[in-house]
PyMOL CGO cylinders between C-alpha atoms (Angstrom):
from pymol import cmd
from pymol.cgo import CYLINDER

trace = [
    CYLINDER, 60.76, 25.55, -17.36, 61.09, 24.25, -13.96, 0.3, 1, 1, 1, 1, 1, 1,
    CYLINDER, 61.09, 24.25, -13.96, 64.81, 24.49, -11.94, 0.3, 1, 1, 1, 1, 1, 1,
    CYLINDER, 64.81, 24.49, -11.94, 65.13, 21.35, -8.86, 0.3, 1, 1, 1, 1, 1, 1,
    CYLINDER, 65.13, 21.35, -8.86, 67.26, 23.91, -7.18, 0.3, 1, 1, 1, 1, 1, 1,
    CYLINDER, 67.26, 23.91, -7.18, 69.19, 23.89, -3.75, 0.3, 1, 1, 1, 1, 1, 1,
    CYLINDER, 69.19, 23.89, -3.75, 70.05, 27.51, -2.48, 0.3, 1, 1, 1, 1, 1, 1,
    CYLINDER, 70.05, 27.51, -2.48, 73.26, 26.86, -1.78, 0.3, 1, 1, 1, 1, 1, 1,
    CYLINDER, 73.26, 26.86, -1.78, 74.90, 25.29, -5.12, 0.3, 1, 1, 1, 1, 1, 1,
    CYLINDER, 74.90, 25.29, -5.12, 77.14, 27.16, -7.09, 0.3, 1, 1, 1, 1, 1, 1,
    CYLINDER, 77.14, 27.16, -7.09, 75.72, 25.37, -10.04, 0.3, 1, 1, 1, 1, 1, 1,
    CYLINDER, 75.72, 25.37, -10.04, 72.42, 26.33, -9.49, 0.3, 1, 1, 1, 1, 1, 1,
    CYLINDER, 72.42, 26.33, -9.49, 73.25, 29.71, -9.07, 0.3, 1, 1, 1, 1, 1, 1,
    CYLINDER, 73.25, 29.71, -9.07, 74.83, 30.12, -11.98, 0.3, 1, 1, 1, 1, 1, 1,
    CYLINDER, 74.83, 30.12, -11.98, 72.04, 28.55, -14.40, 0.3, 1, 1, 1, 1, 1, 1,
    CYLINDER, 72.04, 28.55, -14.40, 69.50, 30.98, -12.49, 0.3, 1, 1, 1, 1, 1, 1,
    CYLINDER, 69.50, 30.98, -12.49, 71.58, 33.54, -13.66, 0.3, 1, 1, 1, 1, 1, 1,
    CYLINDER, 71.58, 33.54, -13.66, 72.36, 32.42, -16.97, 0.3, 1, 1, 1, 1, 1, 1,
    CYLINDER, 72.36, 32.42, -16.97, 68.39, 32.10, -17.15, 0.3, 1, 1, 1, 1, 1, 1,
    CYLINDER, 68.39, 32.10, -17.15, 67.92, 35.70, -16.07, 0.3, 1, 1, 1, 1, 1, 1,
    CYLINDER, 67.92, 35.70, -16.07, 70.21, 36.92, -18.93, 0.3, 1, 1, 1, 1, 1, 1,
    CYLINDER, 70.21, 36.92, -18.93, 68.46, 35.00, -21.28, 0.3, 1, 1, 1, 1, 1, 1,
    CYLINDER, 68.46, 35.00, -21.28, 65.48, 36.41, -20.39, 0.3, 1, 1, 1, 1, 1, 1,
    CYLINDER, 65.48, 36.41, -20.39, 63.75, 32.83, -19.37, 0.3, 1, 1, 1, 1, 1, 1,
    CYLINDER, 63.75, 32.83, -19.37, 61.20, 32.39, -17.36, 0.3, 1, 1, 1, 1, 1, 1,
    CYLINDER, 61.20, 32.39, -17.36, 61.19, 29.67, -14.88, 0.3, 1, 1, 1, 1, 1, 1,
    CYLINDER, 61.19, 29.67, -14.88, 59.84, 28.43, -11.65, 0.3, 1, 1, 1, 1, 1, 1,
    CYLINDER, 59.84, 28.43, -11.65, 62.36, 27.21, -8.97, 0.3, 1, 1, 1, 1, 1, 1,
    CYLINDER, 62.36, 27.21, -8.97, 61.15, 24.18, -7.24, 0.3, 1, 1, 1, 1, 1, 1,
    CYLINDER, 61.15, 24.18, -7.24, 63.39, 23.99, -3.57, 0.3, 1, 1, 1, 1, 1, 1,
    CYLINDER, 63.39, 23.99, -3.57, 63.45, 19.98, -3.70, 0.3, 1, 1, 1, 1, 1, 1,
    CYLINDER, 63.45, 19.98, -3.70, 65.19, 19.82, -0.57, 0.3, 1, 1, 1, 1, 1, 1,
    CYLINDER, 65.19, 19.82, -0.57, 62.03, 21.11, 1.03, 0.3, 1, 1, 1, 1, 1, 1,
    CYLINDER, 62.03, 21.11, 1.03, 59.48, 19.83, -1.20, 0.3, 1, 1, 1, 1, 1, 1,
    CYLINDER, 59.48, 19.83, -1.20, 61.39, 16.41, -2.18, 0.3, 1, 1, 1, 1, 1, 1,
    CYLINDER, 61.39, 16.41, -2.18, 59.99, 14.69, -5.14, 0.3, 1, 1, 1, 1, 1, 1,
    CYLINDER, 59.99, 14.69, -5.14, 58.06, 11.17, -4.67, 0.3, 1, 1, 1, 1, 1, 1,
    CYLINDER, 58.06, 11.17, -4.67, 59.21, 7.75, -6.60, 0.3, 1, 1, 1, 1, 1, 1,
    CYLINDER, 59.21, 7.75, -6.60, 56.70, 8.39, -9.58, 0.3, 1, 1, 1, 1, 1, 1,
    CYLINDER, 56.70, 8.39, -9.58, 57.85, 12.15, -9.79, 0.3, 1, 1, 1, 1, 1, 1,
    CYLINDER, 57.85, 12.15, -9.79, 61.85, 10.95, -10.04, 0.3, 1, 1, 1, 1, 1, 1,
    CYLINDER, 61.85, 10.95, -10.04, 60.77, 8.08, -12.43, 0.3, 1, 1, 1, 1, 1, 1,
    CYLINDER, 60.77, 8.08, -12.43, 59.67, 10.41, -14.69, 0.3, 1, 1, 1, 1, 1, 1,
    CYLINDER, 59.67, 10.41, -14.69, 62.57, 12.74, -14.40, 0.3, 1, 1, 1, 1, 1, 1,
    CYLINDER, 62.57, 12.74, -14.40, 64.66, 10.27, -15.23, 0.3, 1, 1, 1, 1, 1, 1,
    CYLINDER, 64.66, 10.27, -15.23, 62.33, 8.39, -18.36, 0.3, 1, 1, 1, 1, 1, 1,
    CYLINDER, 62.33, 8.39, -18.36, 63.05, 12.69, -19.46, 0.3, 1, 1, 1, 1, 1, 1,
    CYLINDER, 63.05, 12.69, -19.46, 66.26, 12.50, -19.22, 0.3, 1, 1, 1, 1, 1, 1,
    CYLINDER, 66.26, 12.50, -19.22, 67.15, 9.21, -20.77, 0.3, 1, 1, 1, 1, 1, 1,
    CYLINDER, 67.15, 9.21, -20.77, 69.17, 8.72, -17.45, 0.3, 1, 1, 1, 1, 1, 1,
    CYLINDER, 69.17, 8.72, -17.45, 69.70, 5.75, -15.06, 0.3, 1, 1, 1, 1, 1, 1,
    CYLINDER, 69.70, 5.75, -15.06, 69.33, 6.81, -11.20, 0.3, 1, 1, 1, 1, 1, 1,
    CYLINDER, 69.33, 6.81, -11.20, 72.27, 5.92, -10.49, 0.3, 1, 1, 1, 1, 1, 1,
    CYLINDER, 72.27, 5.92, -10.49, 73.41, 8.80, -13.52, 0.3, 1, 1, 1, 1, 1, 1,
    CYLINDER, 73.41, 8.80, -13.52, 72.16, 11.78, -11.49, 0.3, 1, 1, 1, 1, 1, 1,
    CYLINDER, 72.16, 11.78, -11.49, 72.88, 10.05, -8.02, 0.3, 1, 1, 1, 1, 1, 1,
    CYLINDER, 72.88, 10.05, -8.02, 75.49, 11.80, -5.96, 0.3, 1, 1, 1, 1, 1, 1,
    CYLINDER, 75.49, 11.80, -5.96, 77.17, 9.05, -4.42, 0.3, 1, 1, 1, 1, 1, 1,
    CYLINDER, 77.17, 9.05, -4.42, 79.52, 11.19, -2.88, 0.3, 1, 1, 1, 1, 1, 1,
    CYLINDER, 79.52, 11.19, -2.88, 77.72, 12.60, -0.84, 0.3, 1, 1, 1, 1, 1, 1,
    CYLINDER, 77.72, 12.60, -0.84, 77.60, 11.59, 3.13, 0.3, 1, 1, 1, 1, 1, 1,
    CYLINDER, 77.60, 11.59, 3.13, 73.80, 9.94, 3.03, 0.3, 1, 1, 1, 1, 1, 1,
    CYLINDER, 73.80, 9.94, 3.03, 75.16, 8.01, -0.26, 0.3, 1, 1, 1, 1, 1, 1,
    CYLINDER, 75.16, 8.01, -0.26, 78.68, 6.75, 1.23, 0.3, 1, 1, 1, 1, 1, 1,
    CYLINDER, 78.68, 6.75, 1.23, 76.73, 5.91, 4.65, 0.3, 1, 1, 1, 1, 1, 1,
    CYLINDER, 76.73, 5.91, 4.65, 74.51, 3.61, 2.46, 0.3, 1, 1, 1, 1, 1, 1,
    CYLINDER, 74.51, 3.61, 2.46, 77.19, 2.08, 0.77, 0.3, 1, 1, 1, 1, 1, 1,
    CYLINDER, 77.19, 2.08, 0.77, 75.64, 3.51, -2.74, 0.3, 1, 1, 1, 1, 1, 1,
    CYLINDER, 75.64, 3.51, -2.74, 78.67, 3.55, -4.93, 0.3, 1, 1, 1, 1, 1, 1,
    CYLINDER, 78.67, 3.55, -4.93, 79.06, -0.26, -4.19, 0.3, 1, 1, 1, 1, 1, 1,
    CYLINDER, 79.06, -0.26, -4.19, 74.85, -0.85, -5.09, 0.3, 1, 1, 1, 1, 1, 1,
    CYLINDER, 74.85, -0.85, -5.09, 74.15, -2.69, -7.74, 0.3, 1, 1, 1, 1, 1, 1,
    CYLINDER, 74.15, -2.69, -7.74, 73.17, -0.82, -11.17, 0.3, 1, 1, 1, 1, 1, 1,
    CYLINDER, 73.17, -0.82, -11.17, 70.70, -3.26, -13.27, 0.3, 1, 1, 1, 1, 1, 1,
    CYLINDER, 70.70, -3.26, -13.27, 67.27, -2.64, -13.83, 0.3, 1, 1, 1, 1, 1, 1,
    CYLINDER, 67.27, -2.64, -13.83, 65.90, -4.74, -10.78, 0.3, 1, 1, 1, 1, 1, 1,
    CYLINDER, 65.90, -4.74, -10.78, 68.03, -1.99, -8.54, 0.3, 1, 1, 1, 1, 1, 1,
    CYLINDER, 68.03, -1.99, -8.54, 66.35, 1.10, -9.70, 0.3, 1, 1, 1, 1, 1, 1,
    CYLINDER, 66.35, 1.10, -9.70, 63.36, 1.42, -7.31, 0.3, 1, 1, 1, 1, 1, 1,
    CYLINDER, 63.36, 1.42, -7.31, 66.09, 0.96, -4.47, 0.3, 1, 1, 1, 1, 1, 1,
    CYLINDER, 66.09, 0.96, -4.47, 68.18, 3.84, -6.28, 0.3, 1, 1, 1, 1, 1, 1,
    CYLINDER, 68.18, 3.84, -6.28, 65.01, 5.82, -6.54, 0.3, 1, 1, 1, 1, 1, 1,
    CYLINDER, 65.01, 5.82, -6.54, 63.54, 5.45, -2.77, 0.3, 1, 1, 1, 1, 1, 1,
    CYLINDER, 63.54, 5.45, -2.77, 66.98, 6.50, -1.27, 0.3, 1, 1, 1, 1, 1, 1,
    CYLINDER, 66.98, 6.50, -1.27, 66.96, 9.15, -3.47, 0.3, 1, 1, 1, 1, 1, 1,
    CYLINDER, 66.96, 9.15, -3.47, 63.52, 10.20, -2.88, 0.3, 1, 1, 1, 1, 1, 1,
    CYLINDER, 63.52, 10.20, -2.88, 64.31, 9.42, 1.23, 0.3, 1, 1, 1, 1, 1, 1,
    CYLINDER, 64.31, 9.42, 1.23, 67.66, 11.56, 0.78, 0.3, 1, 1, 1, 1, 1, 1,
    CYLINDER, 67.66, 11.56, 0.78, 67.02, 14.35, -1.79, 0.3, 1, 1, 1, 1, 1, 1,
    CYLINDER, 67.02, 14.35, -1.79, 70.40, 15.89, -1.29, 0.3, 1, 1, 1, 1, 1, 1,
    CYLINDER, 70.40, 15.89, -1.29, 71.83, 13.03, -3.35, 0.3, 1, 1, 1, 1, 1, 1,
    CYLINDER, 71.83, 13.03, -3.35, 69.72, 14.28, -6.38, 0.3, 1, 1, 1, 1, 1, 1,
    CYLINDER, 69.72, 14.28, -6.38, 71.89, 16.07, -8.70, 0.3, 1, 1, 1, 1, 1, 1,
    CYLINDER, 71.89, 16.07, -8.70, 71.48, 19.39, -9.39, 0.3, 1, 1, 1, 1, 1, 1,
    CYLINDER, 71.48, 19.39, -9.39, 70.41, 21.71, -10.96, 0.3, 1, 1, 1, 1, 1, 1,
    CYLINDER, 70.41, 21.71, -10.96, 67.90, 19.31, -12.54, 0.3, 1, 1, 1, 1, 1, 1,
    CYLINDER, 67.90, 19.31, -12.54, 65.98, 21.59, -15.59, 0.3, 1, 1, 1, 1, 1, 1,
    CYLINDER, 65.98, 21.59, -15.59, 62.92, 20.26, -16.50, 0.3, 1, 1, 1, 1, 1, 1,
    CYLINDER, 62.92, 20.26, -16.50, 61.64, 22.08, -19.90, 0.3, 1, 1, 1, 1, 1, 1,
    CYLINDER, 61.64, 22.08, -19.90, 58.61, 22.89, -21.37, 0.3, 1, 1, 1, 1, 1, 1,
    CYLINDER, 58.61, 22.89, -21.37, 59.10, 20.61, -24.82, 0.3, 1, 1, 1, 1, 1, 1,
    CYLINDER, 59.10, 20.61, -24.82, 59.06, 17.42, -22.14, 0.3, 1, 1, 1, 1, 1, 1,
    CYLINDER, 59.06, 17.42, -22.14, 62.86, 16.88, -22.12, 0.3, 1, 1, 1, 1, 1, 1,
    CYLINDER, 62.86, 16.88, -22.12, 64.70, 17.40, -19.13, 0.3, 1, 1, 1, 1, 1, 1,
    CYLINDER, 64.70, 17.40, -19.13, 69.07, 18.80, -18.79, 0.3, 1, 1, 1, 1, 1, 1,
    CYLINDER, 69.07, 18.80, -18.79, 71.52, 18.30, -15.84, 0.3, 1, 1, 1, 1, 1, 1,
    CYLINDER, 71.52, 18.30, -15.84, 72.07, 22.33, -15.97, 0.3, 1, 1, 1, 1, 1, 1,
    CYLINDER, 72.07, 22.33, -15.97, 76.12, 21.53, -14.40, 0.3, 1, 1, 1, 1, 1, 1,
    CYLINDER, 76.12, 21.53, -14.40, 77.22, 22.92, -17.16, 0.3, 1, 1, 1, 1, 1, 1,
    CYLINDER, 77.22, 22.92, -17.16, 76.78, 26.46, -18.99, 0.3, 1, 1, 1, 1, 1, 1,
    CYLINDER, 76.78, 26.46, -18.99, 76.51, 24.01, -22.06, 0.3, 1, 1, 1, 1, 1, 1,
    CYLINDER, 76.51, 24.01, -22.06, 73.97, 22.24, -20.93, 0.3, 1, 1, 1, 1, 1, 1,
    CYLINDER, 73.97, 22.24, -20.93, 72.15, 25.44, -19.69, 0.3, 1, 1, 1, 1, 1, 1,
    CYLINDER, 72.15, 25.44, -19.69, 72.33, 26.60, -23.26, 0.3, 1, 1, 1, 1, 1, 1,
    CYLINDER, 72.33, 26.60, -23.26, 70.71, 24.33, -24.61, 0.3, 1, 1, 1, 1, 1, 1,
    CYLINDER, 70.71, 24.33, -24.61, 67.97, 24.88, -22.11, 0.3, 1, 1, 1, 1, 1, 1,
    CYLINDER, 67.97, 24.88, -22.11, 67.74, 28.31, -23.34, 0.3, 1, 1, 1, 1, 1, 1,
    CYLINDER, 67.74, 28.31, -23.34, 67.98, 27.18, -26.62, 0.3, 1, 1, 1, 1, 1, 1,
    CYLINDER, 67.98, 27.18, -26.62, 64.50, 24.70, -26.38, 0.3, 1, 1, 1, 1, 1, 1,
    CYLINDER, 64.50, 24.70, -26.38, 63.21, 27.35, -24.83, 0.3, 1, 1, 1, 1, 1, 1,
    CYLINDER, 63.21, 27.35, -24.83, 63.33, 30.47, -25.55, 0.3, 1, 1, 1, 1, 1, 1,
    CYLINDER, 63.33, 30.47, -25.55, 63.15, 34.08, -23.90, 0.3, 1, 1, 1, 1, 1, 1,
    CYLINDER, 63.15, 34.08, -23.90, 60.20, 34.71, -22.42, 0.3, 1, 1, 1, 1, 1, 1,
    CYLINDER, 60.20, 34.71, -22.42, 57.97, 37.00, -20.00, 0.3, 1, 1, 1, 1, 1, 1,
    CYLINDER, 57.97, 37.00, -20.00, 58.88, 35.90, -16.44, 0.3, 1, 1, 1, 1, 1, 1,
    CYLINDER, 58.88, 35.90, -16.44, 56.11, 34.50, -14.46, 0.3, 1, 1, 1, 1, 1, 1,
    CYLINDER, 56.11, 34.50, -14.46, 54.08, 32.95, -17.99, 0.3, 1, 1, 1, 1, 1, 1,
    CYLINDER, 54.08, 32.95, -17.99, 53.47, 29.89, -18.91, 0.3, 1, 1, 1, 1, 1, 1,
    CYLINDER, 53.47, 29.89, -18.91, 51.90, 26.53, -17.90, 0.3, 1, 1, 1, 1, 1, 1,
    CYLINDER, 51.90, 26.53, -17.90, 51.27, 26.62, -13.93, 0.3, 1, 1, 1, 1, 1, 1,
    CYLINDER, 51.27, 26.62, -13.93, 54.16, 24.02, -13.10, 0.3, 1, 1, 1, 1, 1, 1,
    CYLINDER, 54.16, 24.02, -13.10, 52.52, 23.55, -9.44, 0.3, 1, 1, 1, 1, 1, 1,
    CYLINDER, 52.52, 23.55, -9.44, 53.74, 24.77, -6.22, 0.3, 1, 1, 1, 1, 1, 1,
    CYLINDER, 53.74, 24.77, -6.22, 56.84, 26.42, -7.01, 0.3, 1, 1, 1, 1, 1, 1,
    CYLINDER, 56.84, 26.42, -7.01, 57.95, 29.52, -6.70, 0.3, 1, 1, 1, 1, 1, 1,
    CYLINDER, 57.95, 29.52, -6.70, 57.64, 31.23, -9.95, 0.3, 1, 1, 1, 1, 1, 1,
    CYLINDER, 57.64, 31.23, -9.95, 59.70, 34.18, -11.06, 0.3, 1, 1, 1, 1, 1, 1,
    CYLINDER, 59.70, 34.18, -11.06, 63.99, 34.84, -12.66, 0.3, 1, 1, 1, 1, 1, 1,
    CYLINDER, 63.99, 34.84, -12.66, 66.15, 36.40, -10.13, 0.3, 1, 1, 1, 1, 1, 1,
    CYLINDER, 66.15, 36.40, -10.13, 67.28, 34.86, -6.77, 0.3, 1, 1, 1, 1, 1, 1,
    CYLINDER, 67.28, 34.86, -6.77, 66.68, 32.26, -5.25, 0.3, 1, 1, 1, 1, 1, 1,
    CYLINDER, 66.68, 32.26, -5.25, 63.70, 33.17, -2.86, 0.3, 1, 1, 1, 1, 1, 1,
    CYLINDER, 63.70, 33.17, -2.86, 64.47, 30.41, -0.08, 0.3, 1, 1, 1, 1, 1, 1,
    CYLINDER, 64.47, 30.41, -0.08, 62.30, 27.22, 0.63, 0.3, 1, 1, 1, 1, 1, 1,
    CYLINDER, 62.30, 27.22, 0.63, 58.66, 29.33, 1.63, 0.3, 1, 1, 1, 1, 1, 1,
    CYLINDER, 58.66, 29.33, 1.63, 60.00, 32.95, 0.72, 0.3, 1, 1, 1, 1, 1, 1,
    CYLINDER, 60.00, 32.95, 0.72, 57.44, 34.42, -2.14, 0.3, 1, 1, 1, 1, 1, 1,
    CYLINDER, 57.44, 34.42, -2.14, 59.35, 34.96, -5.30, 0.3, 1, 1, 1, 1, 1, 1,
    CYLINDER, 59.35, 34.96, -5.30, 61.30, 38.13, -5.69, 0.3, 1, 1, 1, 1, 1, 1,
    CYLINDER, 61.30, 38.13, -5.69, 63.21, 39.72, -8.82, 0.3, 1, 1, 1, 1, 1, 1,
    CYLINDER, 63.21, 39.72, -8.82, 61.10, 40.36, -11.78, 0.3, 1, 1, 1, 1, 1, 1,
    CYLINDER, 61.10, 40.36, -11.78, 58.08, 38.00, -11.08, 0.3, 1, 1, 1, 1, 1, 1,
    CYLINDER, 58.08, 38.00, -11.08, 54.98, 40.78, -11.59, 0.3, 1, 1, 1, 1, 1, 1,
    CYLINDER, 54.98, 40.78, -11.59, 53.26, 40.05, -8.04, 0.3, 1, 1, 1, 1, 1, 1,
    CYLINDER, 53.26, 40.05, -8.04, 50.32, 38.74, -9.37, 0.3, 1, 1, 1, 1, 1, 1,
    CYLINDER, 50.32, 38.74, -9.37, 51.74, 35.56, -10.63, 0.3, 1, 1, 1, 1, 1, 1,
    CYLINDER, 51.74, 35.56, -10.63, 53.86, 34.97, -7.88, 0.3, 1, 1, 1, 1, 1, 1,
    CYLINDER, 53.86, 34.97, -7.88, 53.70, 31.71, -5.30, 0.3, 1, 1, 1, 1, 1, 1,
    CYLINDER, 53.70, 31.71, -5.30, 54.94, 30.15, -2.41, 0.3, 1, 1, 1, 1, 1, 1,
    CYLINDER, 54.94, 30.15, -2.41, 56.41, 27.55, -1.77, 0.3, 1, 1, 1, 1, 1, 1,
    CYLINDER, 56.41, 27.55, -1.77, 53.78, 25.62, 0.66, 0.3, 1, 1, 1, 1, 1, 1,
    CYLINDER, 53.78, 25.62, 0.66, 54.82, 26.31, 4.59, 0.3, 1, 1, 1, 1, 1, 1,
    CYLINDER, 54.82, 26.31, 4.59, 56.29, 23.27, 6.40, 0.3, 1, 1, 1, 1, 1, 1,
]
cmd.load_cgo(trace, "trace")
């Protein structure tokens, strides 16, 4: 499984630690940092059956400065909703979980991060498919180029690329 995580939500806190308990592995991908591209979103969204506009956080000061809540939510508007998105990753919602059976949660809720644990399963930190340049590991939250910490073993650890 793979957390879109920002170090300092509350949410995403607790679904790392609900993950930990569970005794599922993940890797956290800092998406502030490393913000996804258009294609990358697009296919978040096609895995969670969600609009942009579903996991857009138009509160936010980036949204409210672009007028987002008033944008237009058709079809023919999602590549708009998507760039400012990709542009802005803050207004992503969070934490996104993106599982290993090709679906995809908003983890906001512990319900929602059950059933993450649920599809998944309890497994041996640091295993499974390589999900790319994230940092790989259950504990906390390493920081945007910090080499995972917790209970990672070392040799399956990564960093999130410098920059």
């Amino acid at each position: 499984m793979e957390i879109w995580n920002n170090p300092s939500c509350s949410k995403c806190a607790a679904a790392r630690t609900a993950l930990d308990e569970a005794g599922v592995g993940y890797a956290v991908r800092p998406y502030l940092d490393r913000p996804p591209s258009a294609a990358e979103l697009t296919e978040v969204l096609r895995r969670l059956d969600a609009r942009p506009w579903d996991v857009c956080r138009t509160g936010e000061p980036a949204a409210v400065a672009l007028g987002m809540a008033d944008w237009p939510r058709d079809e023919a508007a999602e590549p708009r909703w998507i760039e400012a998105m990709v542009a802005a990753p803050e207004l992503i919602q969070r934490p996104l979980l993106l599982l290993d059976d090709g679906g995809a949660l908003v983890g906001r809720t512990a319900e929602a991060v059950a059933e993450a644990v649920r599809r998944t399963g309890p497994s041996t930190p640091g295993t499974g498919a390589d999900p790319g340049p994230s940092t790989l590991g259950t504990g906390a939250d390493p920081g945007p180029s910090t080499p995972g910490t917790g209970t990672t073993p070392a040799s399956s650890e990564r960093a999130a690329p410098a920059g």
